[in-house]
Biopython code that builds the backbone (N, CA, C, O; Angstrom):
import numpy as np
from Bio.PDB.StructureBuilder import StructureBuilder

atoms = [
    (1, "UNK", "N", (-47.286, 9.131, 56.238)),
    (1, "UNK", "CA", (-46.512, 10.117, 55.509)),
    (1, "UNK", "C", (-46.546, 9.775, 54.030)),
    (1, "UNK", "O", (-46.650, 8.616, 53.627)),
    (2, "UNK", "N", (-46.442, 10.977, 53.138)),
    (2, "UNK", "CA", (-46.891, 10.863, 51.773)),
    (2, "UNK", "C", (-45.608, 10.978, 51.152)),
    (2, "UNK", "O", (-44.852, 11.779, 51.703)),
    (3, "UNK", "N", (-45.173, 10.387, 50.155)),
    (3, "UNK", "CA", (-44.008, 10.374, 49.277)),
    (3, "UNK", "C", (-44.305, 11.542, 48.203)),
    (3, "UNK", "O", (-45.473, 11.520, 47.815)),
    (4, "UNK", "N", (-43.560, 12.489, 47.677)),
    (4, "UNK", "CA", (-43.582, 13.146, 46.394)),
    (4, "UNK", "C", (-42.518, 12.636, 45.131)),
    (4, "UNK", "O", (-41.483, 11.976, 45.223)),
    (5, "UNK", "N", (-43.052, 13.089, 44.181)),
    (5, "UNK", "CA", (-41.522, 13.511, 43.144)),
    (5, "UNK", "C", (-41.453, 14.789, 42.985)),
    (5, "UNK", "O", (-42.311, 15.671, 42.981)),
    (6, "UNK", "N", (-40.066, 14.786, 42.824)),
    (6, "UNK", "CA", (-39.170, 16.155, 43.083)),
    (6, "UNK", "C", (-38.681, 15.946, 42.097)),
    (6, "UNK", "O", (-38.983, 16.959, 41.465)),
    (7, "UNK", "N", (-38.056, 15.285, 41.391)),
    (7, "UNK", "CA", (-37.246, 15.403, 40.200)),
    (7, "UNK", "C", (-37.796, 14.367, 38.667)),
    (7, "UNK", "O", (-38.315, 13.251, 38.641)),
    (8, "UNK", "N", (-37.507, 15.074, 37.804)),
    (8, "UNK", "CA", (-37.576, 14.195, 36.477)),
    (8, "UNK", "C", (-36.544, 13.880, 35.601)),
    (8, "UNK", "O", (-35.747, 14.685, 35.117)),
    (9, "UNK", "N", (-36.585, 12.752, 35.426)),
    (9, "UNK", "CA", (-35.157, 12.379, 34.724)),
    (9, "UNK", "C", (-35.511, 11.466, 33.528)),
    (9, "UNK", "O", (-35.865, 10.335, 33.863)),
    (10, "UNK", "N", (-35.485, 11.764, 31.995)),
    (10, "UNK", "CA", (-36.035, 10.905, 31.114)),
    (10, "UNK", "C", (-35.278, 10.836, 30.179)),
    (10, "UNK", "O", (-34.704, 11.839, 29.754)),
    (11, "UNK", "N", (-35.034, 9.026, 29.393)),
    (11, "UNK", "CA", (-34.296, 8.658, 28.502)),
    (11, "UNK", "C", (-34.797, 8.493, 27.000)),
    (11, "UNK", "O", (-35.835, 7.859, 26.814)),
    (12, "UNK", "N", (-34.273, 8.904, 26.181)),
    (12, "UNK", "CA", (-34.744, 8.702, 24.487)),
    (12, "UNK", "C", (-33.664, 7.810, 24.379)),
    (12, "UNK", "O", (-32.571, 8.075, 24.882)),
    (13, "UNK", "N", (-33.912, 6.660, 23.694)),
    (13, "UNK", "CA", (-33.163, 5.818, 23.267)),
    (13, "UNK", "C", (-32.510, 5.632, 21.672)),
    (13, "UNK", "O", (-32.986, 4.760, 20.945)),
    (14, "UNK", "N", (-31.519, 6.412, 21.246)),
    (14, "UNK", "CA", (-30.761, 6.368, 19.747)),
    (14, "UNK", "C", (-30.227, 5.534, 19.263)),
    (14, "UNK", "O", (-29.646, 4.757, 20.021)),
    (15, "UNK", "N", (-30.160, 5.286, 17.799)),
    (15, "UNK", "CA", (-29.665, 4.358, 17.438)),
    (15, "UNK", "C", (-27.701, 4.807, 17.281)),
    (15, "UNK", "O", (-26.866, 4.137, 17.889)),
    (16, "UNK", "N", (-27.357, 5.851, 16.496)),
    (16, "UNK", "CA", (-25.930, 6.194, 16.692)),
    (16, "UNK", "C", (-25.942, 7.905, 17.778)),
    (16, "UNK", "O", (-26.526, 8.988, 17.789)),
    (17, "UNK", "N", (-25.056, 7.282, 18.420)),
    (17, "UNK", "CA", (-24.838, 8.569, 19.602)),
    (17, "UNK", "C", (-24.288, 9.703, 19.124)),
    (17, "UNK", "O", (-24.851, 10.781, 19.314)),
    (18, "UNK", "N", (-23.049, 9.603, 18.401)),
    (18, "UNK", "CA", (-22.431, 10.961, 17.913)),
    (18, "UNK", "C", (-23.232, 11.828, 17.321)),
    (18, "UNK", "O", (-23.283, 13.015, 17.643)),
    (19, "UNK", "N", (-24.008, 11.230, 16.290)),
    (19, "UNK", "CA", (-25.423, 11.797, 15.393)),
    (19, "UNK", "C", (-26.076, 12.367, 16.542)),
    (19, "UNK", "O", (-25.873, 13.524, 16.911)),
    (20, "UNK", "N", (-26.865, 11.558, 17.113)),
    (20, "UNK", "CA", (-27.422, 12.239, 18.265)),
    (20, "UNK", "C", (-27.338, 13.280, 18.991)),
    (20, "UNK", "O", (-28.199, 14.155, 19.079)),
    (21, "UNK", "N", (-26.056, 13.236, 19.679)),
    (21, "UNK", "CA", (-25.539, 14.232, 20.249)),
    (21, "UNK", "C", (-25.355, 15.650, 19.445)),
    (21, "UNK", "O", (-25.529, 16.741, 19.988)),
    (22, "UNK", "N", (-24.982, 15.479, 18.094)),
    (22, "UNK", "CA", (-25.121, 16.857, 17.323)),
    (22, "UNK", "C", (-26.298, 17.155, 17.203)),
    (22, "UNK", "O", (-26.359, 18.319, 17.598)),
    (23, "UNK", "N", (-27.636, 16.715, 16.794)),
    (23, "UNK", "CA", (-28.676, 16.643, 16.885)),
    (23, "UNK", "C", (-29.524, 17.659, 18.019)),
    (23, "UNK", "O", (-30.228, 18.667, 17.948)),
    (24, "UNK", "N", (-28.946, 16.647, 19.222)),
    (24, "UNK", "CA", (-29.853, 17.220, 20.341)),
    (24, "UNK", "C", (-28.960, 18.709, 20.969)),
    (24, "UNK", "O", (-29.442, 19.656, 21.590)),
    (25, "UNK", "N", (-27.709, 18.512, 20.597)),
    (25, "UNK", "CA", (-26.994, 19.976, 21.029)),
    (25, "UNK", "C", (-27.737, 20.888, 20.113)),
    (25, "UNK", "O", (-27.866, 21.959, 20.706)),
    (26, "UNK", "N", (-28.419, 20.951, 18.635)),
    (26, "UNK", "CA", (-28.831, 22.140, 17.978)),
    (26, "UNK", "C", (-30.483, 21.504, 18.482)),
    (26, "UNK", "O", (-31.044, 21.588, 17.390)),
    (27, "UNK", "N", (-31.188, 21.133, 19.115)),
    (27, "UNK", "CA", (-32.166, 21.119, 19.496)),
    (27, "UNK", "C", (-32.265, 21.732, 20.829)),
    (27, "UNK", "O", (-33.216, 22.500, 20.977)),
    (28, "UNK", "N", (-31.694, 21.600, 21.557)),
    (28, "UNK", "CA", (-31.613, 22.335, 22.977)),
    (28, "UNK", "C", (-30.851, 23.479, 22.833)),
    (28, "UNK", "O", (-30.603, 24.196, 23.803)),
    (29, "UNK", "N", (-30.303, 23.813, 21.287)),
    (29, "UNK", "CA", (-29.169, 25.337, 21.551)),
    (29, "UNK", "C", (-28.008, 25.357, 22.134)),
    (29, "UNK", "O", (-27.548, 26.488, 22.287)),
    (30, "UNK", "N", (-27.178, 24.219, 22.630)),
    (30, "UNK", "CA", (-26.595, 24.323, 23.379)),
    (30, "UNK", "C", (-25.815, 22.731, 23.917)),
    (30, "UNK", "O", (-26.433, 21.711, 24.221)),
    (31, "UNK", "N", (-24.371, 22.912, 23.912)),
    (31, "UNK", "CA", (-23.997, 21.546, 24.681)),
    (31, "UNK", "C", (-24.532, 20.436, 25.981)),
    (31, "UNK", "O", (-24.899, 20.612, 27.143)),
    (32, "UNK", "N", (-24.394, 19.501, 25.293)),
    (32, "UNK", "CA", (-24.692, 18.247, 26.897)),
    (32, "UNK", "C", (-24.571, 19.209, 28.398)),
    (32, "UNK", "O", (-23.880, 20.208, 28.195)),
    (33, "UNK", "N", (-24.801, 19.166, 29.031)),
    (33, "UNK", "CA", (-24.694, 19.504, 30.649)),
    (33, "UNK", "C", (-23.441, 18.189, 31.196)),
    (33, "UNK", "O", (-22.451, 18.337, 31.913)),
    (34, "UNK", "N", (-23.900, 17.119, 30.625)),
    (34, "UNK", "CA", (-22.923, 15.860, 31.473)),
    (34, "UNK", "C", (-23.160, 15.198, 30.601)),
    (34, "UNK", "O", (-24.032, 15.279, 29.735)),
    (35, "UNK", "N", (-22.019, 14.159, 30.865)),
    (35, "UNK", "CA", (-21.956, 12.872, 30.043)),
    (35, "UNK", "C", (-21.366, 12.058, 31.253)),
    (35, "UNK", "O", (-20.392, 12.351, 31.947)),
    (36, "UNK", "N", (-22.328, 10.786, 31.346)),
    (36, "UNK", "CA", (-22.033, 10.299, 32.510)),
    (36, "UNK", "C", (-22.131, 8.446, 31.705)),
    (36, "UNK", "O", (-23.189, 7.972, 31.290)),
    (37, "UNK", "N", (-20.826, 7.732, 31.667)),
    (37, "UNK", "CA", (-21.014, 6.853, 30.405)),
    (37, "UNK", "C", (-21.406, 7.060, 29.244)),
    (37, "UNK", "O", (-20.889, 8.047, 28.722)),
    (38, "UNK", "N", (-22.438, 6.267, 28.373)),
    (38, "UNK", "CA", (-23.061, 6.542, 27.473)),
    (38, "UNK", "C", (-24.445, 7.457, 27.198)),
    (38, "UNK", "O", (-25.187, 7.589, 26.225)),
    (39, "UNK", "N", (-24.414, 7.957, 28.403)),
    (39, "UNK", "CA", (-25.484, 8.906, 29.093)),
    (39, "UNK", "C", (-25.189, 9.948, 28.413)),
    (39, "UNK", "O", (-23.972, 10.105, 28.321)),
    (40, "UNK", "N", (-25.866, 10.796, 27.853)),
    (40, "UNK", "CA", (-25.492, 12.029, 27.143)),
    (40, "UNK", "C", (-26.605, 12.749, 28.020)),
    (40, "UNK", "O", (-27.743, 12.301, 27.881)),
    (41, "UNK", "N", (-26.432, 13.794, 28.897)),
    (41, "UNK", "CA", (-27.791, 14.545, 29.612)),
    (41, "UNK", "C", (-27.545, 16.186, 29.799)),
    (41, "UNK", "O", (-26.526, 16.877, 29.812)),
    (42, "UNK", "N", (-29.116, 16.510, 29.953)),
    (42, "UNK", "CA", (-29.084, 17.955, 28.726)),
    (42, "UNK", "C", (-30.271, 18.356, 30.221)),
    (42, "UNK", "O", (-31.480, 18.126, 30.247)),
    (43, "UNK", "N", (-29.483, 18.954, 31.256)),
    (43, "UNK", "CA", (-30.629, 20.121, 32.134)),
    (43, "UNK", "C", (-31.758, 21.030, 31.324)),
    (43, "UNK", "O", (-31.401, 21.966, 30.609)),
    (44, "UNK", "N", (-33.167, 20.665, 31.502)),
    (44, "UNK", "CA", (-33.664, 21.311, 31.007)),
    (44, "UNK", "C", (-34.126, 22.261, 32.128)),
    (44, "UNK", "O", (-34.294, 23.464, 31.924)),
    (45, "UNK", "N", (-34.270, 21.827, 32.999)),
    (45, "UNK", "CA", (-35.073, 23.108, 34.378)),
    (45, "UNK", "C", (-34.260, 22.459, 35.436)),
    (45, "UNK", "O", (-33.393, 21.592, 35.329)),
    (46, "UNK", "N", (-34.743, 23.085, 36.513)),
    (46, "UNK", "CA", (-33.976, 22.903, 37.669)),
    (46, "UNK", "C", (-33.997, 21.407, 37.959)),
    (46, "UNK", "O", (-32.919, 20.839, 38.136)),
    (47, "UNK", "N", (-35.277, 20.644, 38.028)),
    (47, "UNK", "CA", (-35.318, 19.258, 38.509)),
    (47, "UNK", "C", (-35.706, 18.671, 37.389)),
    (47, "UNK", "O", (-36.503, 17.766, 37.640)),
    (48, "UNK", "N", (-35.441, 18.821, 36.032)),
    (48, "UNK", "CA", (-35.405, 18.160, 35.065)),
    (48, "UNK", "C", (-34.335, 17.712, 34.174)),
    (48, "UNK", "O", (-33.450, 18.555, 34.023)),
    (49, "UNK", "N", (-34.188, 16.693, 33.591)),
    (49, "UNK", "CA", (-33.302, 16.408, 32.859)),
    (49, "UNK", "C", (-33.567, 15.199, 31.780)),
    (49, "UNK", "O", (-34.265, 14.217, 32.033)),
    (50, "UNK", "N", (-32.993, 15.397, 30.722)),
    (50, "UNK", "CA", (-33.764, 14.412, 29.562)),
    (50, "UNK", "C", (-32.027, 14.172, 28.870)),
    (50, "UNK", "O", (-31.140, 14.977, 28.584)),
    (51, "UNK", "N", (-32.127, 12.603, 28.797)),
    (51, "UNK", "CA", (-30.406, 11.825, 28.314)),
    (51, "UNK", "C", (-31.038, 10.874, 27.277)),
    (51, "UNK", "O", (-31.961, 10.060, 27.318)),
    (52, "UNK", "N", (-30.138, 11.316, 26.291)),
    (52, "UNK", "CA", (-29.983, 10.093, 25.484)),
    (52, "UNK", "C", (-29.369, 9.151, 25.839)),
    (52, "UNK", "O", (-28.733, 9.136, 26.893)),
    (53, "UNK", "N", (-29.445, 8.106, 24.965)),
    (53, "UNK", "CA", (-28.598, 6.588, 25.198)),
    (53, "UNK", "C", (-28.193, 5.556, 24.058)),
    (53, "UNK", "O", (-29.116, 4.947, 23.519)),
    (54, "UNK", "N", (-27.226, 5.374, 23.754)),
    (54, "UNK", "CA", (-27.210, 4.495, 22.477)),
    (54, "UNK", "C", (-27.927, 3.281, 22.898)),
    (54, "UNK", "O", (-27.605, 2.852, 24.006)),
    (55, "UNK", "N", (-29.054, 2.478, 22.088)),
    (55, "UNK", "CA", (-30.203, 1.782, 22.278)),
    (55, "UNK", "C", (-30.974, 1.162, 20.634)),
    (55, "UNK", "O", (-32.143, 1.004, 20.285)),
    (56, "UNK", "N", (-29.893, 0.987, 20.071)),
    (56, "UNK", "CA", (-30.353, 0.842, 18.810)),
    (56, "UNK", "C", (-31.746, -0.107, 18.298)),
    (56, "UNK", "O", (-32.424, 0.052, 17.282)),
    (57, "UNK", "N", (-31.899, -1.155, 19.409)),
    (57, "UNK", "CA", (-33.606, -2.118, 19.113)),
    (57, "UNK", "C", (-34.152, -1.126, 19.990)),
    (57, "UNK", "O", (-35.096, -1.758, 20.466)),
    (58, "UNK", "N", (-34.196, 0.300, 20.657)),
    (58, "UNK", "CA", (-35.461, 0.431, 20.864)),
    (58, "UNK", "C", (-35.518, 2.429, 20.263)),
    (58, "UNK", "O", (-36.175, 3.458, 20.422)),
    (59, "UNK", "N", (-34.449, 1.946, 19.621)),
    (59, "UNK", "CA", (-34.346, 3.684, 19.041)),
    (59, "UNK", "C", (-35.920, 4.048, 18.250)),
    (59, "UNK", "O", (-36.626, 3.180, 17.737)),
    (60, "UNK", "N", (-36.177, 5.186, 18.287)),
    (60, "UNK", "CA", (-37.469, 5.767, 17.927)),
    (60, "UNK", "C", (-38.761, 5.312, 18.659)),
    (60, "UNK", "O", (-39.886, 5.469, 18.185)),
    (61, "UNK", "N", (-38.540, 4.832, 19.653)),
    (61, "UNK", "CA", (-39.785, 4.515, 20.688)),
    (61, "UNK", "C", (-39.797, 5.771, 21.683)),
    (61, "UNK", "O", (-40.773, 5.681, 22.428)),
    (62, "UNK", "N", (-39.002, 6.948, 21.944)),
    (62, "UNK", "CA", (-39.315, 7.873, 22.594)),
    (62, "UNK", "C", (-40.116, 8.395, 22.644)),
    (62, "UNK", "O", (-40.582, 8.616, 21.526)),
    (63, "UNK", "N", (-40.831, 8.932, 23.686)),
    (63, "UNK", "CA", (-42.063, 10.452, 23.618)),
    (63, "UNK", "C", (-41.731, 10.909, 24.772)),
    (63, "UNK", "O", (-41.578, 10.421, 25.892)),
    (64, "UNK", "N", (-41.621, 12.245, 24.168)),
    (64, "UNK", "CA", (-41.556, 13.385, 25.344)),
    (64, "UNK", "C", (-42.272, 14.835, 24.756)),
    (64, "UNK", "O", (-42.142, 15.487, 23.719)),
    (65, "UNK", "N", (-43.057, 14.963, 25.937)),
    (65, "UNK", "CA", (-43.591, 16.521, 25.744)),
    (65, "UNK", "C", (-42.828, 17.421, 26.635)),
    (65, "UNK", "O", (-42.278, 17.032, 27.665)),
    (66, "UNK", "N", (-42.815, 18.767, 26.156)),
    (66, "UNK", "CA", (-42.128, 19.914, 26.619)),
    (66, "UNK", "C", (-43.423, 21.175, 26.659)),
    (66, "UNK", "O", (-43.916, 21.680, 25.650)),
    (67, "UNK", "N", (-43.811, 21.517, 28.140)),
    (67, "UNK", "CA", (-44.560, 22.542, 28.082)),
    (67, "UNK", "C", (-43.570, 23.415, 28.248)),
    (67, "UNK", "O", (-42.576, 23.406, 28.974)),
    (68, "UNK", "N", (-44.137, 24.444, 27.189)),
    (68, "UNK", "CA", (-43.226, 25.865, 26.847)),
    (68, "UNK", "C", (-43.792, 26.992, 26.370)),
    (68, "UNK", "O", (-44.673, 27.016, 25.511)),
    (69, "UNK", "N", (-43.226, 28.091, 26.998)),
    (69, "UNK", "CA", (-43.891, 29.319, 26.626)),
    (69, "UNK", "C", (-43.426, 30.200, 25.147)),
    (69, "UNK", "O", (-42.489, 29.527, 24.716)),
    (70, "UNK", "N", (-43.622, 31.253, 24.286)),
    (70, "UNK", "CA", (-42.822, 31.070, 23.378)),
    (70, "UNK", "C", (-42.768, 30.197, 22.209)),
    (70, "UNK", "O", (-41.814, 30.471, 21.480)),
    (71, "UNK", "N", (-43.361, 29.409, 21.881)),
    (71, "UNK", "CA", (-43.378, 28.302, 21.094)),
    (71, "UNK", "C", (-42.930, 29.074, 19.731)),
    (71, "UNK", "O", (-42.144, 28.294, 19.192)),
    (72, "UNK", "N", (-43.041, 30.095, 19.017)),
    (72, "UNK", "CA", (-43.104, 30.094, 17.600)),
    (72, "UNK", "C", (-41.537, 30.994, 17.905)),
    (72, "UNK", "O", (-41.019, 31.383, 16.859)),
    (73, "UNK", "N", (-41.159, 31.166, 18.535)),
    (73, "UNK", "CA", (-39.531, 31.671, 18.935)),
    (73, "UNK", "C", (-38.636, 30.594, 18.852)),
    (73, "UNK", "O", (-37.600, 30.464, 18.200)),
    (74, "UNK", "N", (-39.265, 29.791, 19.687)),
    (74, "UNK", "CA", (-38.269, 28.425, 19.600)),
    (74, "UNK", "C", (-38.505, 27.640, 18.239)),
    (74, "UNK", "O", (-37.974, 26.538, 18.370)),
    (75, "UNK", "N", (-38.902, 27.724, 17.385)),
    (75, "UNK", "CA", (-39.459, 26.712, 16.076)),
    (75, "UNK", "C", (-38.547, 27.274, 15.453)),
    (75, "UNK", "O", (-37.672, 26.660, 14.841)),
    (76, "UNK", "N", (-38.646, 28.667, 15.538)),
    (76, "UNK", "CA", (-37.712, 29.721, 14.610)),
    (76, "UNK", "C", (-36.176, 29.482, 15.123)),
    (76, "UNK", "O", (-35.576, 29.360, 14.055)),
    (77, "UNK", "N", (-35.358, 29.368, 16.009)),
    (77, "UNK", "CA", (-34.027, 28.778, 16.623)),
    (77, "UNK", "C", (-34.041, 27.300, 16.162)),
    (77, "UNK", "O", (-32.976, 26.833, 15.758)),
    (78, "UNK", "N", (-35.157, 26.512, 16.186)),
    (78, "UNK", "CA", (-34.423, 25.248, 15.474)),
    (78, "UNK", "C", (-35.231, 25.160, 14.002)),
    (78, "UNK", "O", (-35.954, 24.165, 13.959)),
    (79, "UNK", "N", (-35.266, 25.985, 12.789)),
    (79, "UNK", "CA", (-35.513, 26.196, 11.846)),
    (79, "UNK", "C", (-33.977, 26.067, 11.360)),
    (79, "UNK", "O", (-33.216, 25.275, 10.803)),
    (80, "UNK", "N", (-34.020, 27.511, 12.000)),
    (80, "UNK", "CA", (-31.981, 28.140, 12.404)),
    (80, "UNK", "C", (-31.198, 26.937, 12.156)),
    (80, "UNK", "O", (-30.427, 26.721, 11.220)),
    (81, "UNK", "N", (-31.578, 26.030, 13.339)),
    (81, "UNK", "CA", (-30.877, 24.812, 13.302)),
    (81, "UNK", "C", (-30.232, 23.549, 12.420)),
    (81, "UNK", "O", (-29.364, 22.678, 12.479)),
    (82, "UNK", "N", (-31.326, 24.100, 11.525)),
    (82, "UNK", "CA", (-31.937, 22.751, 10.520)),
    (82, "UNK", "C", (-32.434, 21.874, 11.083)),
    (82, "UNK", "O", (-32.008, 20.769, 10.748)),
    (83, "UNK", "N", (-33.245, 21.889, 11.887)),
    (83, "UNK", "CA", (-34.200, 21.398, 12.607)),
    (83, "UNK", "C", (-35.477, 21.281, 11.811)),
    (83, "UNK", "O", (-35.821, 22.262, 11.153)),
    (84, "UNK", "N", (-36.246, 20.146, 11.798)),
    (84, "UNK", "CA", (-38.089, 20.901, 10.738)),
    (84, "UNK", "C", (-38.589, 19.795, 11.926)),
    (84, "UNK", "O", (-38.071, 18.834, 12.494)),
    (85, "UNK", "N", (-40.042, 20.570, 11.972)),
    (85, "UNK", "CA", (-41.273, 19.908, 12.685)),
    (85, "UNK", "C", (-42.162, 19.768, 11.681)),
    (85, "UNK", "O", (-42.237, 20.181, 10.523)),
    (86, "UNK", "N", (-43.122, 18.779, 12.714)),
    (86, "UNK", "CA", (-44.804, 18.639, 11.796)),
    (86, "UNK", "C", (-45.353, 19.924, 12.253)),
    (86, "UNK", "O", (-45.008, 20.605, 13.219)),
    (87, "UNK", "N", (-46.672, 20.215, 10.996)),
    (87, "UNK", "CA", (-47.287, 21.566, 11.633)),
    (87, "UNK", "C", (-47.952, 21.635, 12.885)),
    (87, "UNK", "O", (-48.423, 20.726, 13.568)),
    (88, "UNK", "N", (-47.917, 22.768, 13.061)),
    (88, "UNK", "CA", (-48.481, 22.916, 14.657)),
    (88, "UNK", "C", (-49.764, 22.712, 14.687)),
    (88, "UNK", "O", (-50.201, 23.000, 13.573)),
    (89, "UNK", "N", (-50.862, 22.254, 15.601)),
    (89, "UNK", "CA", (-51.977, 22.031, 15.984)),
    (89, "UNK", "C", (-52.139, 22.809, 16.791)),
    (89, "UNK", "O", (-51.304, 23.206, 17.604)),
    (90, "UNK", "N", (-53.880, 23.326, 16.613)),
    (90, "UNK", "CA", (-54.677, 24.019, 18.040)),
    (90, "UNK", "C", (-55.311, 23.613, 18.602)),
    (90, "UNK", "O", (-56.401, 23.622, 18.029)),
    (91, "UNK", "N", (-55.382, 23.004, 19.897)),
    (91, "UNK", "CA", (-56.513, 22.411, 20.367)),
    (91, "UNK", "C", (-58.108, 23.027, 20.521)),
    (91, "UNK", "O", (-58.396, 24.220, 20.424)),
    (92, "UNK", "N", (-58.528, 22.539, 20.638)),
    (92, "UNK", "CA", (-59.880, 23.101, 20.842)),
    (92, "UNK", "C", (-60.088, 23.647, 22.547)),
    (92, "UNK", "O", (-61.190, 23.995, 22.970)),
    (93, "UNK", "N", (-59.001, 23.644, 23.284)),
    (93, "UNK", "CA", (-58.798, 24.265, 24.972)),
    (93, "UNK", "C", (-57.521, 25.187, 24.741)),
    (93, "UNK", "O", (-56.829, 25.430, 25.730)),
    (94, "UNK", "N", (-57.062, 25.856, 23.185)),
    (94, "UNK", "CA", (-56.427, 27.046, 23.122)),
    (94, "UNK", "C", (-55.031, 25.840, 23.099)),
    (94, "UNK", "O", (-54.184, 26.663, 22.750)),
    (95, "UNK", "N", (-54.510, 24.978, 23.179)),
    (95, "UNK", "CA", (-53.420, 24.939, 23.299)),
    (95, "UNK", "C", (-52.900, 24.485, 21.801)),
    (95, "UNK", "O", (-53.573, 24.083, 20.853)),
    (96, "UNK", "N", (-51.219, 24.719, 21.926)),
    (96, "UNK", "CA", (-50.495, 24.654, 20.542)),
    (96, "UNK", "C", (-49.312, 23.594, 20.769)),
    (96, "UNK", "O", (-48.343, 23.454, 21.515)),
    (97, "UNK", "N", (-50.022, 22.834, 19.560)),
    (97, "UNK", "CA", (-48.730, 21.711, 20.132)),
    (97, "UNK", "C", (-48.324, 21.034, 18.849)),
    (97, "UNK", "O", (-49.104, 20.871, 17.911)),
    (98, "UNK", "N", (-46.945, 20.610, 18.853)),
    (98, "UNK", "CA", (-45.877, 20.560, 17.777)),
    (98, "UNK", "C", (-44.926, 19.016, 18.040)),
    (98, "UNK", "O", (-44.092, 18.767, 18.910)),
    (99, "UNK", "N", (-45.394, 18.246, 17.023)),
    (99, "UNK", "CA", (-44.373, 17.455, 16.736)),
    (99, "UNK", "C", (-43.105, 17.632, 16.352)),
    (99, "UNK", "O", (-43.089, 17.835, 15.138)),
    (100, "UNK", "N", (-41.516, 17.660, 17.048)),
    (100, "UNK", "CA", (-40.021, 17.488, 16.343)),
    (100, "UNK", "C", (-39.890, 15.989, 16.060)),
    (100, "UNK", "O", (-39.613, 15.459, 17.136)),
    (101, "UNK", "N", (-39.939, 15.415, 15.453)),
    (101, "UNK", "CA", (-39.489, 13.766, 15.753)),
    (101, "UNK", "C", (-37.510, 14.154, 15.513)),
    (101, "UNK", "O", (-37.035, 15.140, 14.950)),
    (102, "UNK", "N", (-36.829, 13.111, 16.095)),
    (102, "UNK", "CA", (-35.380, 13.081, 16.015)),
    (102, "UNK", "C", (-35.099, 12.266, 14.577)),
    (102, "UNK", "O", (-35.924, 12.021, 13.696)),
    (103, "UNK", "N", (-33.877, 11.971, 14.610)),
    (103, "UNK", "CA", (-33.529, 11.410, 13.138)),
    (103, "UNK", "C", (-34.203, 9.667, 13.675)),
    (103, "UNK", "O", (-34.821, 8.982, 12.861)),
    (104, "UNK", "N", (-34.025, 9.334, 14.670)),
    (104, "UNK", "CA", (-34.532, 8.047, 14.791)),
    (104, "UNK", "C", (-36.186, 7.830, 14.931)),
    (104, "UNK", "O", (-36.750, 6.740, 14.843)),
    (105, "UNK", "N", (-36.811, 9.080, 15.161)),
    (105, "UNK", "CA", (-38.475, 9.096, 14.891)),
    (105, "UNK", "C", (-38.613, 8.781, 16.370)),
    (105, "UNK", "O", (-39.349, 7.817, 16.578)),
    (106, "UNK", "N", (-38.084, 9.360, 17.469)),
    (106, "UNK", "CA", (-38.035, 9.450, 18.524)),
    (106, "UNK", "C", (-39.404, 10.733, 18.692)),
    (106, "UNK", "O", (-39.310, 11.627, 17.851)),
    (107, "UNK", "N", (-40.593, 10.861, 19.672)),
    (107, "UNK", "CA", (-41.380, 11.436, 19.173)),
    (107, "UNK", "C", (-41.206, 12.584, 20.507)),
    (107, "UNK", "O", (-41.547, 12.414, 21.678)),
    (108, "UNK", "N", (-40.660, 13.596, 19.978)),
    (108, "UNK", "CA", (-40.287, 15.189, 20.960)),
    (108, "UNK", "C", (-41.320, 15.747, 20.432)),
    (108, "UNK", "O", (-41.767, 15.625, 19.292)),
    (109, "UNK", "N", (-41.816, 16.584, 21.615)),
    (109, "UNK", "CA", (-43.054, 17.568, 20.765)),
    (109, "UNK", "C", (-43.154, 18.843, 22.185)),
    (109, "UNK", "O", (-42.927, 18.661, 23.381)),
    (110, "UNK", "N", (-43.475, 19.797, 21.641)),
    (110, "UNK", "CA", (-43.681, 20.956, 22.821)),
    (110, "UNK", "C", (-45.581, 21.390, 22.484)),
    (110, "UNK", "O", (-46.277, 21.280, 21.475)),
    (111, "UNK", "N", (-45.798, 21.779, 23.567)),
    (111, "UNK", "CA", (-46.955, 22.232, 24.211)),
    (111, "UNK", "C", (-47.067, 23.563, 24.513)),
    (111, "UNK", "O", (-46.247, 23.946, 25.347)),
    (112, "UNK", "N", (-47.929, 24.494, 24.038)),
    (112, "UNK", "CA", (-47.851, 25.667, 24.451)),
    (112, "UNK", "C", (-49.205, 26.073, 25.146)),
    (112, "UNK", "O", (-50.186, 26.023, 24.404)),
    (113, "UNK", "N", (-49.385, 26.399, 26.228)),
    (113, "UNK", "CA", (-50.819, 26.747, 26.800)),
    (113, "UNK", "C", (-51.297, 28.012, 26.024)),
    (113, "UNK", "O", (-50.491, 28.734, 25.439)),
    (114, "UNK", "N", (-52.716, 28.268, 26.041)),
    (114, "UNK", "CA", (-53.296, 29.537, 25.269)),
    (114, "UNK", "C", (-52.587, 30.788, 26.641)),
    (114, "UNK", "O", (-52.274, 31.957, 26.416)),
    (115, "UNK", "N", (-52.535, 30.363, 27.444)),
    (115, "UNK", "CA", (-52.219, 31.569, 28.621)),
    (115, "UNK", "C", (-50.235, 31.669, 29.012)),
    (115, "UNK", "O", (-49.734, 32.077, 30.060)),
    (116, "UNK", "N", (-49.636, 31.243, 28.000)),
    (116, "UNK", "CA", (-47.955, 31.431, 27.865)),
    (116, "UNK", "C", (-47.976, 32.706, 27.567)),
    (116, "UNK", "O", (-46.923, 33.311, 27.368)),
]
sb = StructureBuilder()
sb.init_structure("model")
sb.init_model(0)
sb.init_chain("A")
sb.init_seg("    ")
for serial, (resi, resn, name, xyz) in enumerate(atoms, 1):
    if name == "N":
        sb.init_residue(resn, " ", resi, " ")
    sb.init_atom(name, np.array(xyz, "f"), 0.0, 1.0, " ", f" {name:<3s}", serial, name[0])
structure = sb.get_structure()
């Protein structure tokens, strides 16, 4: 019998949490889902979920990609935000993909397929 994963659950590690937490609430649009300790966690899809953590020696070592459809909608909501990214890239297989780094240089970036 074969094991799967069913769920994703991923940590960015910050150096101050409160910062953070304002941060990632105008990056996701929207309040924490839970706070479970120092766990700050933000439902992104049904079996996903991405938490900060106060982690100050390993703050800005994060990477996370976000495939997403929409991409220049959402840039424009965290523009809104005061949010800024690096410019977007095209791959040479149609895809569009975007560095956000966080205030700690935590490295968030979304992915957009040529077929979104």
């Amino acid at each position: 019998m074969q094991g799967s994963i069913t769920h994703l659950i991923a940590g960015v590690p910050v150096s101050e949490l409160h910062a953070a937490i304002d941060w990632y609430t105008r990056f996701f649009g929207r309040p924490p889902d839970l706070r479970a300790g120092d766990e700050i966690l933000w439902d992104i899809d049904e079996h996903a979920t991405l938490f900060i953590e106060p982690d100050p020696a390993h703050a800005g070592a994060g990477r996370v990609t976000f495939g997403v459809s929409g991409l220049d909608a959402i840039l424009e909501r965290l523009a809104a935000g005061g949010i800024d990214h690096e410019p977007v890239e095209t791959y040479s297989n149609g895809v569009r993909h975007v560095m956000v780094p966080d205030p700690d240089g935590n490295a968030l970036a979304f992915a957009e397929s040529p077929t979104s």
